[in-house]
C-alpha positions in Angstrom: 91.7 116.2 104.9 94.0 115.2 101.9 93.2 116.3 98.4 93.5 114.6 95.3 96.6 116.2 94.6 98.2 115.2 97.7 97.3 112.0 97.3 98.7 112.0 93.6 102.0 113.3 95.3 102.1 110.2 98.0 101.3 107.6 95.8 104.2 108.6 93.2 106.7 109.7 96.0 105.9 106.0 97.8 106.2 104.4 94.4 109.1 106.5 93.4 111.1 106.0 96.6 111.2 102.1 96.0 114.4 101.1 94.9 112.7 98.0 93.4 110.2 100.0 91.5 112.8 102.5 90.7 114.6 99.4 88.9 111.7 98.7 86.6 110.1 101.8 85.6 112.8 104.5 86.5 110.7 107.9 86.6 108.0 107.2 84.4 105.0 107.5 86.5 102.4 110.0 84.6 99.2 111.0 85.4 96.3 109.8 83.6 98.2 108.8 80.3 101.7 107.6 79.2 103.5 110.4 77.6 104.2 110.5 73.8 107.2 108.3 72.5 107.9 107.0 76.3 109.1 103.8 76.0 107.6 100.3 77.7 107.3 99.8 80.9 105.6 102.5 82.5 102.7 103.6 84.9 99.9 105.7 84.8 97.7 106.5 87.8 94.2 108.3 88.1 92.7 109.7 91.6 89.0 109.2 91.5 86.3 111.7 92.8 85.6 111.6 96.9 82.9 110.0 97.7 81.4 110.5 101.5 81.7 107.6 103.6 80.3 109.5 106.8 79.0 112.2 108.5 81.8 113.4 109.7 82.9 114.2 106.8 85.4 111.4 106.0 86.1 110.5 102.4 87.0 107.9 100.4 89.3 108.0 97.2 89.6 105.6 94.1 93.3 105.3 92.8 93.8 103.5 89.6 97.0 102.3 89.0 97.8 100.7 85.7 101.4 99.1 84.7 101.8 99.3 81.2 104.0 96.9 79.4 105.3 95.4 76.1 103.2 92.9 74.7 106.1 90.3 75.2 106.5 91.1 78.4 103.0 89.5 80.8 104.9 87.3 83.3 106.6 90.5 83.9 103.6 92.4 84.5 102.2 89.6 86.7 105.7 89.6 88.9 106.0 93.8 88.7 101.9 94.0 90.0 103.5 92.1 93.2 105.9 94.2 93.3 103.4 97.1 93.7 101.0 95.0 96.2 104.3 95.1 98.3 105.2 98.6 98.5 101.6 100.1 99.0 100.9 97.5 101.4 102.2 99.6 103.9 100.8 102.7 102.8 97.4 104.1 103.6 96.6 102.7 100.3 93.9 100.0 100.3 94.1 97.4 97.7 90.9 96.4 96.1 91.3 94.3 92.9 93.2 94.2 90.1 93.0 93.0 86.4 95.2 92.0 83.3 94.2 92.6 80.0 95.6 93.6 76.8 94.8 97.0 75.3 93.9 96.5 71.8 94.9 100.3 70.4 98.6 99.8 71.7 98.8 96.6 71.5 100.4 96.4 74.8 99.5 94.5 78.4 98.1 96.5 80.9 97.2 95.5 84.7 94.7 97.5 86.7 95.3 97.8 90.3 92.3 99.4 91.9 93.0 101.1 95.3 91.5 103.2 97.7 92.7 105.5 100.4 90.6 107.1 103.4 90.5 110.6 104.6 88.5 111.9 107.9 
């Protein structure tokens, strides 16, 4: 059974290993929050708390995954959240749903991608 900081570690190291992604954001993935001063585009990834699924003991994860960019930039967010459909698609990631919205503090677009993943 995978904990949330193994799953934190494969969804970055499956991100991260994408030349692709790689292109775009370059190493900033961060947990829970963009870091001070780091610059446009970035992501920022929370694991959710398990929640049972069975009774034998399987668990299912939420993983938010939210692609931060310039408020110029929301075609590019729109292309770069296909981009990240693509490489988890694969993965034992399970897309849910996903959403585009601006964030009104920063000023800057930001597009939820909610996934699960399952452990037994």
């Amino acid at each position: 059974m995978s904990t949330e900081k193994e799953i934190a570690i494969l969804l970055k190291d499956t991100l991260q290993a994408d030349a692709e992604f790689t292109a775009v954001m370059d190493d900033k993935v961060f947990p829970l929050y963009g870091s001070q001063g780091v610059s446009y585009p970035f992501v920022v990834y929370r694991i959710n708390d398990a929640e049972p699924i069975s009774k034998d003991g399987g668990e299912s994860y939420g993983v938010d995954i939210m692609l931060c960019f310039d408020e110029s930039k929301y075609s590019a967010c729109l292309d770069f959240k296909n981009v990240v459909r693509g490489i988890l698609s694969s993965t034992p990631f399970s897309f849910e749903r996903s959403e585009v919205a601006v964030d009104e503090e920063t000023e800057s677009i930001v597009c939820t991608m909610e996934y699960s993943i399952i452990n037994f």
